[in-house]
Backbone as CSV, one residue per row, in Angstrom:
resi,resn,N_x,N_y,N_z,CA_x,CA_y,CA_z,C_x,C_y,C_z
1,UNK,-12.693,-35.019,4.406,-11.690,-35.635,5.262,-10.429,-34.798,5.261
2,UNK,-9.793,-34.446,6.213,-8.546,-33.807,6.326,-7.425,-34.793,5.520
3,UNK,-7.253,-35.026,5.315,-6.246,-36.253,4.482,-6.136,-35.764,3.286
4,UNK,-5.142,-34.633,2.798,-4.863,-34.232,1.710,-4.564,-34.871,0.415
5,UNK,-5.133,-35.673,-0.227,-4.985,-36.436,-1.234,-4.455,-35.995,-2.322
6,UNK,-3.963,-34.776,-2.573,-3.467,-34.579,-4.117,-2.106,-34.974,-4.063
7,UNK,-1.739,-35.209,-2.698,-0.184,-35.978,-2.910,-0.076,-37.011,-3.678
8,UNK,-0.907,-38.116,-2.972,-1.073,-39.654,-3.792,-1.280,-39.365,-5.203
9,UNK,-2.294,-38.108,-5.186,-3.023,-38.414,-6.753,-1.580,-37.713,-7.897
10,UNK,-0.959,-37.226,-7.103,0.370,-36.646,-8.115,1.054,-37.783,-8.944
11,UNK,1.446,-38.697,-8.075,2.014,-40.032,-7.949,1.208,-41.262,-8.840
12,UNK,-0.164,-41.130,-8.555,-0.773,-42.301,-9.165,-2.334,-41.498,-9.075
13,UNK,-3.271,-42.162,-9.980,-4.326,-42.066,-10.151,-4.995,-43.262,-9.588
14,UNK,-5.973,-42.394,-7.764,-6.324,-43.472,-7.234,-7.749,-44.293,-7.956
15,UNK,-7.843,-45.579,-7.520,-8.924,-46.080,-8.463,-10.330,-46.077,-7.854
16,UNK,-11.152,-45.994,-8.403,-12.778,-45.827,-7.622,-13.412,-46.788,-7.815
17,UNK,-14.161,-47.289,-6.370,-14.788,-48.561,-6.240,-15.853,-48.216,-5.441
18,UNK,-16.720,-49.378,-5.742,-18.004,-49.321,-4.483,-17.766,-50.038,-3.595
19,UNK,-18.207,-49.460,-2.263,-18.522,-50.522,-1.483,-19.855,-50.793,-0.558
20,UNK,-19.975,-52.156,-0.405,-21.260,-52.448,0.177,-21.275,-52.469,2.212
21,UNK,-19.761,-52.981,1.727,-19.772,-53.377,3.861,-20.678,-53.466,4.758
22,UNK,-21.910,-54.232,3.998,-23.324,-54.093,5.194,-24.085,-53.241,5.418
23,UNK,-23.878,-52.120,4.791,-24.491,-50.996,5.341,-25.495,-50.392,4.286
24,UNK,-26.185,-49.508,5.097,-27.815,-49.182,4.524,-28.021,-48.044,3.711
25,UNK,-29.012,-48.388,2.772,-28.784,-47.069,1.467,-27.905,-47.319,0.194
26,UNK,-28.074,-46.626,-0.570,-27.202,-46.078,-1.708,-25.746,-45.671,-1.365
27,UNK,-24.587,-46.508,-2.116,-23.306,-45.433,-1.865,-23.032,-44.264,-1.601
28,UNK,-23.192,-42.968,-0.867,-23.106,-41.955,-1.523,-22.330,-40.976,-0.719
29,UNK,-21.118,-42.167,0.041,-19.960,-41.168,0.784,-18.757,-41.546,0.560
30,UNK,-18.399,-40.817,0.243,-16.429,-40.712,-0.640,-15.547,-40.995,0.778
31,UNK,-14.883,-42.248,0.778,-13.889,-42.078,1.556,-12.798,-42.950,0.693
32,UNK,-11.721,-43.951,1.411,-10.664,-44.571,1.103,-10.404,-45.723,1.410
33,UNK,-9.823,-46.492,0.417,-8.997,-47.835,1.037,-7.860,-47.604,1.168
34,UNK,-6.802,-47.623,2.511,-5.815,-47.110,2.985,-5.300,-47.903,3.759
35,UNK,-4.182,-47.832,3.828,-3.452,-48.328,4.717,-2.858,-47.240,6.077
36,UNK,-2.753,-47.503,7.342,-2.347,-46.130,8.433,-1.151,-46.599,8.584
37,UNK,-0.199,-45.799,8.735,1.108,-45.768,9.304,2.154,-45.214,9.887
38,UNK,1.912,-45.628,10.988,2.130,-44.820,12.636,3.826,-44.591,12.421
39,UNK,4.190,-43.130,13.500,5.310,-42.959,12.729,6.165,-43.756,13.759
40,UNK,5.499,-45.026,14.900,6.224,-45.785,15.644,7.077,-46.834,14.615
41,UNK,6.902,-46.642,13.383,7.521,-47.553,12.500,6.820,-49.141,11.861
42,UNK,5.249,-48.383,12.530,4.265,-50.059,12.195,3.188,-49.922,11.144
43,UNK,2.526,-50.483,10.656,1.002,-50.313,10.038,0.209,-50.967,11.091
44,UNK,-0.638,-50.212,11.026,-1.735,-50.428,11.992,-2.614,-51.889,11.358
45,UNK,-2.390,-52.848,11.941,-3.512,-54.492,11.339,-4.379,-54.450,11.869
46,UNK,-5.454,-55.266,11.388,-6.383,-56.139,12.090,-6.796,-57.553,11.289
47,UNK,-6.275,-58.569,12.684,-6.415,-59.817,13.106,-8.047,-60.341,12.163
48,UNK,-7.869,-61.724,11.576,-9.179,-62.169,11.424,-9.941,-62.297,12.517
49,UNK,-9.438,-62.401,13.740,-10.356,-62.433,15.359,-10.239,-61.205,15.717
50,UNK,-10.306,-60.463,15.150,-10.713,-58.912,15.704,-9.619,-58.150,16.507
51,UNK,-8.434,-58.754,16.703,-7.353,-58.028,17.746,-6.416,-56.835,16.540
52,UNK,-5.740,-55.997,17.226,-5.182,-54.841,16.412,-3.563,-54.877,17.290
53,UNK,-2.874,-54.535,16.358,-1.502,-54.498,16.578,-0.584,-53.196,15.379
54,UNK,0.741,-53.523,15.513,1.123,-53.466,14.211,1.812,-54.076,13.662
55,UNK,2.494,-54.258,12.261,3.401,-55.075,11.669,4.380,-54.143,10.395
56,UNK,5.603,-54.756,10.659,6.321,-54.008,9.189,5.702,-54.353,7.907
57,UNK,5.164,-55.251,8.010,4.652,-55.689,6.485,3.714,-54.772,6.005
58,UNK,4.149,-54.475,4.950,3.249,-53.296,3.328,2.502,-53.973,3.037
59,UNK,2.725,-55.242,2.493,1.827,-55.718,1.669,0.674,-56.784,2.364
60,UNK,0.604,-56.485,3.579,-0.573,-57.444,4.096,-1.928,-56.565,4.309
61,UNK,-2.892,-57.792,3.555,-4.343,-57.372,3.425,-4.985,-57.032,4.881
62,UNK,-4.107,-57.691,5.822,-5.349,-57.560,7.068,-4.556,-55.604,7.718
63,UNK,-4.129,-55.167,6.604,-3.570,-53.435,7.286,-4.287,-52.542,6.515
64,UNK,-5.259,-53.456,5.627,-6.292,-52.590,4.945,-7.582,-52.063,5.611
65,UNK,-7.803,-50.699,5.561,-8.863,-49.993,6.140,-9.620,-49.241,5.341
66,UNK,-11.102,-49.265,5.450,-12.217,-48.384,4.965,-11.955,-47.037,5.761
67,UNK,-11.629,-46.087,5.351,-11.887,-44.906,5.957,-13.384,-44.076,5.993
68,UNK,-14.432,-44.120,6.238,-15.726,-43.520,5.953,-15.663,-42.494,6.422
69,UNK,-16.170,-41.658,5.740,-16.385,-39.987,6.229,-17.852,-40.359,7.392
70,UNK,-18.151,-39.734,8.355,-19.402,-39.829,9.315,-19.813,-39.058,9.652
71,UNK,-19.268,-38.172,9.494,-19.660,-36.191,9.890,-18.466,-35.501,9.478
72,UNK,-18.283,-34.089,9.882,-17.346,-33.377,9.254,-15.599,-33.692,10.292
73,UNK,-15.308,-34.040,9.729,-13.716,-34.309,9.990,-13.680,-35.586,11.029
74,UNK,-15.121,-36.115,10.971,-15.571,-37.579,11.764,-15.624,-38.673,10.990
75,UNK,-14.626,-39.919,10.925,-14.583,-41.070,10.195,-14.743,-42.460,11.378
76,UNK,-15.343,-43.305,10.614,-15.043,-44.715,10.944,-13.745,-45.284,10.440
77,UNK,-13.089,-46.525,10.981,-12.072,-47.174,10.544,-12.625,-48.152,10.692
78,UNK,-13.337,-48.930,9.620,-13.376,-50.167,9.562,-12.448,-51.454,8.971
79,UNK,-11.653,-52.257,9.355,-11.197,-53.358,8.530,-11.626,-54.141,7.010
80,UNK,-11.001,-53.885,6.043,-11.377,-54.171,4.871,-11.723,-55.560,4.501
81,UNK,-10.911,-56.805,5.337,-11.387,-58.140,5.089,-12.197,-58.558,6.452
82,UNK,-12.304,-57.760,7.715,-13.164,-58.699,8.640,-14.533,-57.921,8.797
83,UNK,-14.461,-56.492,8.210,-15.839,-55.763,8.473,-16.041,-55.032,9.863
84,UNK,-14.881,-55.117,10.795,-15.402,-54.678,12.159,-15.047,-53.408,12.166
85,UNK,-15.247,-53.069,12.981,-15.403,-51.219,13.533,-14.160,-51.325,14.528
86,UNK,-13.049,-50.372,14.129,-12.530,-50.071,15.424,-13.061,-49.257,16.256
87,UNK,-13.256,-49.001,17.465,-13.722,-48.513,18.613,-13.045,-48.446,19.708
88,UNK,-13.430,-47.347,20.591,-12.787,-46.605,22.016,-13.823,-46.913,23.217
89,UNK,-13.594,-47.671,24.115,-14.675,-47.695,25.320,-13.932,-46.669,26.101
90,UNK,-15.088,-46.110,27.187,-14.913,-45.588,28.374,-13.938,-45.530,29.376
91,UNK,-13.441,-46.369,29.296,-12.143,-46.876,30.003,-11.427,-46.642,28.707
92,UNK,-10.742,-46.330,27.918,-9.595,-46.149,27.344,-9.327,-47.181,26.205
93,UNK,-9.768,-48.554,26.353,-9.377,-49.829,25.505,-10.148,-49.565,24.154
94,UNK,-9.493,-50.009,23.311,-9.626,-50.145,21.830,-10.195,-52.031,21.452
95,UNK,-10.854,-51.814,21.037,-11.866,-52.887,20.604,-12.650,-52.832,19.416
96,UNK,-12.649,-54.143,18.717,-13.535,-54.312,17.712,-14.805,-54.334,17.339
97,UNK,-15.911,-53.544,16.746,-17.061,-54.303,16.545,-18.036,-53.805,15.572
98,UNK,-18.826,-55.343,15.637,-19.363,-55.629,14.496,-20.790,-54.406,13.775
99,UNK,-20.999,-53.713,14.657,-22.174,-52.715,14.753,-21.264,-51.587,14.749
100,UNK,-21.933,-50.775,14.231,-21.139,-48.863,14.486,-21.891,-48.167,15.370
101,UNK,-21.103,-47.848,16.664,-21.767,-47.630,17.351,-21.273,-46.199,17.712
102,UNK,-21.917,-45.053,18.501,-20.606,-43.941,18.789,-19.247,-44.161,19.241
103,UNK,-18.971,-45.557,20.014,-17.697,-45.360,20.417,-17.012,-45.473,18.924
104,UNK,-17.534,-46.045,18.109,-16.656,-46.350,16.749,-16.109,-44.799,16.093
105,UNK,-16.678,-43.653,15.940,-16.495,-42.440,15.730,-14.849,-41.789,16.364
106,UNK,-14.021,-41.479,14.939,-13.035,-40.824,15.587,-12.703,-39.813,14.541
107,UNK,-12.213,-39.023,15.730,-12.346,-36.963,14.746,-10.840,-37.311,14.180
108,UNK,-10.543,-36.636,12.800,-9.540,-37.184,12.065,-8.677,-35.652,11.788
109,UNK,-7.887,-35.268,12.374,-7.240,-34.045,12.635,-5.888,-34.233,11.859
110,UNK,-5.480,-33.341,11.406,-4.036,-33.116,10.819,-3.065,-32.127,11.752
111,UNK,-2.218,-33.085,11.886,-1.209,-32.335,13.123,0.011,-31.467,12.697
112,UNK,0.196,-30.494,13.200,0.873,-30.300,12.056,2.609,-30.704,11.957
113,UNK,2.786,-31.066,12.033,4.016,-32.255,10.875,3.572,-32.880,9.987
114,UNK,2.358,-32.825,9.610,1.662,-33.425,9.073,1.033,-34.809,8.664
115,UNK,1.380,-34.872,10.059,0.537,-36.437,10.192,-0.873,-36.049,10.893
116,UNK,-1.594,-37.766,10.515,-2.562,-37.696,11.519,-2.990,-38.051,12.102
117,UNK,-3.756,-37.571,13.095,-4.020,-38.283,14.810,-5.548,-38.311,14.723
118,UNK,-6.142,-39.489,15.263,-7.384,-39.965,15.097,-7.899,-39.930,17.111
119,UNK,-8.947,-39.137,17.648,-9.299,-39.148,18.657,-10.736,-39.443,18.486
120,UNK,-11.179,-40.051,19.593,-12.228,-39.755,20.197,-13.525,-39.183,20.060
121,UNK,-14.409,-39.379,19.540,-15.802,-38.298,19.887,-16.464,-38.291,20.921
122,UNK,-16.627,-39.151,21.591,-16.541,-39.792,22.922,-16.364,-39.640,23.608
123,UNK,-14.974,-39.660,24.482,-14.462,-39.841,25.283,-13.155,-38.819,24.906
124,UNK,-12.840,-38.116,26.392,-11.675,-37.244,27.042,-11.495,-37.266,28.275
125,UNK,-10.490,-36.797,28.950,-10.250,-36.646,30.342,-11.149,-35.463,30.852
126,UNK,-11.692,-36.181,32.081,-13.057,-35.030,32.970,-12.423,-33.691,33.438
127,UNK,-10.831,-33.855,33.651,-10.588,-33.015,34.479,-10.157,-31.870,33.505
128,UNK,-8.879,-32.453,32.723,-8.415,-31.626,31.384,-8.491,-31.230,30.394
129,UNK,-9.749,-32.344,29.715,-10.366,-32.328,28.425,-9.903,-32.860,27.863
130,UNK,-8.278,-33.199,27.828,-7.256,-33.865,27.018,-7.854,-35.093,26.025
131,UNK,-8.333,-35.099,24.946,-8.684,-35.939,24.032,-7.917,-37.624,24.296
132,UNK,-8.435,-38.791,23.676,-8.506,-40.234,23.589,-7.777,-40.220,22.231
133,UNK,-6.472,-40.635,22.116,-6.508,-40.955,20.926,-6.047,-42.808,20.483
134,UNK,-5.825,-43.047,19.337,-5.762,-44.064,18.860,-4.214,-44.091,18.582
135,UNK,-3.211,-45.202,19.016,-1.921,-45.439,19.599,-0.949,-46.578,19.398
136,UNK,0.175,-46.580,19.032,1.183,-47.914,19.026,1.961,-46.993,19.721
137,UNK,2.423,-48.186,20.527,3.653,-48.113,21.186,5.060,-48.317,20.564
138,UNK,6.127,-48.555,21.206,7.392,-49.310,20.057,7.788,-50.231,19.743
139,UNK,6.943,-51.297,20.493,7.025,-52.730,19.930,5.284,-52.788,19.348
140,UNK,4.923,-52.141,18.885,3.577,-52.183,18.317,2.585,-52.748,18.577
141,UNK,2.383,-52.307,19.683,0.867,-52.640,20.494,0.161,-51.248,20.835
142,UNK,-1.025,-51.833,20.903,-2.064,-50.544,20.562,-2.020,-50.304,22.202
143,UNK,-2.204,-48.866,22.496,-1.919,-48.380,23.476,-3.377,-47.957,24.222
144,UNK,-3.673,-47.858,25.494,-5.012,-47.321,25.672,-5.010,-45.478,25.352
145,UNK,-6.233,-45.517,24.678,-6.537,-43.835,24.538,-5.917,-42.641,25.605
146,UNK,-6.038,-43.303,26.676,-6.217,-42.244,27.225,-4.738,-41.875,27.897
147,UNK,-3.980,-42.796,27.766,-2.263,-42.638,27.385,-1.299,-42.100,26.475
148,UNK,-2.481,-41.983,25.357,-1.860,-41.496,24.273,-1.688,-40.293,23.869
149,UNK,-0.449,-39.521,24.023,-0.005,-37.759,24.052,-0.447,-37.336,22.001
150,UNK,-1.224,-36.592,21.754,-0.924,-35.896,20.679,0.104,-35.737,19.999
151,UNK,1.483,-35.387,21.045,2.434,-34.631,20.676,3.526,-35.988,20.280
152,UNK,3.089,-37.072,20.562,3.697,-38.392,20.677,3.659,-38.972,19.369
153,UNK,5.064,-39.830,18.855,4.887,-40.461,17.575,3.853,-41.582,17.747
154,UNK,3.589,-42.367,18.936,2.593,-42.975,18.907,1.747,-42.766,18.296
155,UNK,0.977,-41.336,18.360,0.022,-41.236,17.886,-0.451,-40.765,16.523
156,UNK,0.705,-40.675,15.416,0.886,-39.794,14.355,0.752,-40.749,13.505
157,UNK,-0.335,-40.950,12.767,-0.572,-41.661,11.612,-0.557,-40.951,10.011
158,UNK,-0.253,-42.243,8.564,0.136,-41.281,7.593,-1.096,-42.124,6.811
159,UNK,-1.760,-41.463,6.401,-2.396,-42.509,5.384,-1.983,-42.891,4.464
160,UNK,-2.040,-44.009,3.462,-1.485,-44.359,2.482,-2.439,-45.245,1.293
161,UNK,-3.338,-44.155,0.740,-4.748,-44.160,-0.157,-4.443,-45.447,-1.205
162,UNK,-4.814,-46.110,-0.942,-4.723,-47.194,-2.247,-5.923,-46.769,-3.475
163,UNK,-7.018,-46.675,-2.888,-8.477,-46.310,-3.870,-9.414,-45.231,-3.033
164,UNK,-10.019,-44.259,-4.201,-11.383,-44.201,-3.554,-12.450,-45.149,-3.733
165,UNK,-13.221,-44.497,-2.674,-14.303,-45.665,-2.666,-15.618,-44.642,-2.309
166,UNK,-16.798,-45.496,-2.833,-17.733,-44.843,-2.242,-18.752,-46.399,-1.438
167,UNK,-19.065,-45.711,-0.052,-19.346,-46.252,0.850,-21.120,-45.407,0.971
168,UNK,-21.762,-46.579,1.956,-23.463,-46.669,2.467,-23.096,-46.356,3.845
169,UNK,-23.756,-45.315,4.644,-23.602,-44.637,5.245,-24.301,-45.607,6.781
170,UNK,-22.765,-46.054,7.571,-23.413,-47.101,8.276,-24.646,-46.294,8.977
171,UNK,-25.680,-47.302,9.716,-26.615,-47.611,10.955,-25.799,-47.427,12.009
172,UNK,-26.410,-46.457,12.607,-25.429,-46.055,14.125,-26.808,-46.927,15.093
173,UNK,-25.844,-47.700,15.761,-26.451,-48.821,16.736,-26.228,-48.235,18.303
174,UNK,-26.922,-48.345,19.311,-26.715,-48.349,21.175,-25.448,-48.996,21.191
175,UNK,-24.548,-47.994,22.115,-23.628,-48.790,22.581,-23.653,-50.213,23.429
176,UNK,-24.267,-50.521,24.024,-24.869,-51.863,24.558,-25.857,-52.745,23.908
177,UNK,-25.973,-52.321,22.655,-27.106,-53.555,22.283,-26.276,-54.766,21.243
178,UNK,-24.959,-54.331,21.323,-24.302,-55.616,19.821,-24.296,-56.797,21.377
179,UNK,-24.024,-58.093,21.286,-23.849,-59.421,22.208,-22.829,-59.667,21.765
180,UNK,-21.746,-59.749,22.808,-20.456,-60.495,22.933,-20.434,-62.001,22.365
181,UNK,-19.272,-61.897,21.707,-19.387,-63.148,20.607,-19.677,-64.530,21.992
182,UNK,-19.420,-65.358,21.550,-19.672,-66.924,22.256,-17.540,-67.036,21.952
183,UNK,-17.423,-67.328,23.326,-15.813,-67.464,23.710,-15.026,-66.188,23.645
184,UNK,-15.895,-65.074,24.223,-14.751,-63.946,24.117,-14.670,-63.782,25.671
185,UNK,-13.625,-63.716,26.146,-13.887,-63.349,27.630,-13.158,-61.949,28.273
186,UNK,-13.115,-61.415,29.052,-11.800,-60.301,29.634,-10.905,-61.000,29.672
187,UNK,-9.855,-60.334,29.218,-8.651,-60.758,29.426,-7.660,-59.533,30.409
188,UNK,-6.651,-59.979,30.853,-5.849,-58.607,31.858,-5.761,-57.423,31.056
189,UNK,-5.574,-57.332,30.195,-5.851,-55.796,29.784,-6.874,-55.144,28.765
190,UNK,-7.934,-55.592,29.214,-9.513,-55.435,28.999,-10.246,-55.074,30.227
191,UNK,-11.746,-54.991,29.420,-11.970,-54.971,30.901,-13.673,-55.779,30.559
192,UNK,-14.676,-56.080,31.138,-15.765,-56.678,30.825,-16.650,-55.612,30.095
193,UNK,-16.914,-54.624,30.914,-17.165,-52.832,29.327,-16.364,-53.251,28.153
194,UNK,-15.247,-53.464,28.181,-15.211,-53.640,27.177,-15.827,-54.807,25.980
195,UNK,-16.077,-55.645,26.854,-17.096,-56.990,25.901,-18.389,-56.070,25.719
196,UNK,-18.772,-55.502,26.878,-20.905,-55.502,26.988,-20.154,-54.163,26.288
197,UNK,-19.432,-53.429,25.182,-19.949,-52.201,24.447,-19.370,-52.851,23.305
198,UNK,-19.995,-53.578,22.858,-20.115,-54.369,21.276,-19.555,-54.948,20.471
199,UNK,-17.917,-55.375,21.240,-16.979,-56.368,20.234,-15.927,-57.021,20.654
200,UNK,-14.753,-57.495,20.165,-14.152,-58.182,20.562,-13.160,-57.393,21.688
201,UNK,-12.228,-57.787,22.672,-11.452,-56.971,22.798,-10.379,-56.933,22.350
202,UNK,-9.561,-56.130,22.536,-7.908,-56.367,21.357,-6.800,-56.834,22.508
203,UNK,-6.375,-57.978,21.958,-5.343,-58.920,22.244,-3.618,-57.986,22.626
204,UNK,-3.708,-57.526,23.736,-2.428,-56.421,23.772,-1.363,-57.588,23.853
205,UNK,-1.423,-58.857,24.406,-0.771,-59.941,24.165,-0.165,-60.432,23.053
206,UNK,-0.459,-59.787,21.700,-0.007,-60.367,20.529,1.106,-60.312,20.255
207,UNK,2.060,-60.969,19.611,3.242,-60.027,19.026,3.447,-60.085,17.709
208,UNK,3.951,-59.353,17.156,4.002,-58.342,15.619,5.082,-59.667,14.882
């Protein structure tokens, strides 16, 4: 993982844990329990109903994230108390879900100021190539991908390693085969892709 860890480990000796999170096989991939924190001034949450925002609060459990390694400089972000997958549809929207599917895959780059920006494997612009990335705005709402500039604090995340962990190397599922929960519907800034590609959608309605 690009996420230079001997900073934290200067500071503190992170602690090592297993984890199970559903997934298939033996532990046998090193990633993190972390917290992200966008340099819009938020931590990146997630909602027990699957919606993503941000909040000033440090010490809340729902800003805890599994970081999984998935290929080389390719991680999942899964939520540490609800289990879901963040994910990028086709259209740009950020959504939850319960299966790992490719949209869940995002390349984990170090920018250099040295933050980092989480894009896309997925999905880019047809015309420019310009990468999808993952986004708060300044009242901390998650922004669609495909709005989101590199060069933008939006998009500059810091990690903040609480533990290692070793993680079971999810089941990569069809983007269309997870079923939209029972009472999730489109809402105005969703779109119905976003239900039929495997999770909840995120509530841009929330406030922090």
């Amino acid at each position: 993982m690009c996420f230079n860890m001997h900073k934290a480990s200067g500071r503190r000796r992170l602690k090592k844990k297993q984890f199970s999170t559903g997934l298939s096989h033996d532990p046998q991939l090193k990633g993190i329990v972390t917290r992200l924190y966008c340099r819009q001034g938020y931590y990146l949450q997630m909602h027990p109903d699957g919606s993503l925002d941000g909040t000033k609060d440090d010490s809340s459990n729902s800003t805890l994230f599994n970081l999984i390694p998935v290929g080389l400089r390719v991680v999942a972000i899964q939520g540490v108390k609800t289990g879901l997958y963040i994910a990028l549809n086709g259209e740009g929207f950020l959504y939850t879900s319960e299966l790992f599917t490719p949209e869940c895959k995002f390349k984990e780059s170090v920018f250099e100021n040295y933050y980092v920006i989480y894009s896309s494997m997925l999905y880019r612009q047809q015309e420019s190539g310009r990468a999808w990335f993952l986004g708060l705005n300044k009242e901390g709402q998650v922004m669609k991908g495909n709005r989101v500039k590199k060069t933008k604090p939006a998009a500059h995340f810091l990690p903040k390693p609480l533990e290692v962990a070793m993680y079971r190397e999810p089941s990569l599922h069809d983007i269309g085969e997870t079923v939209p929960k029972a009472g999730v519907t489109p809402s105005k800034s969703t779109s119905a892709s976003a239900i039929m590609n495997g999770g909840k959608p995120v509530n841009k309605s929330k406030t922090t």
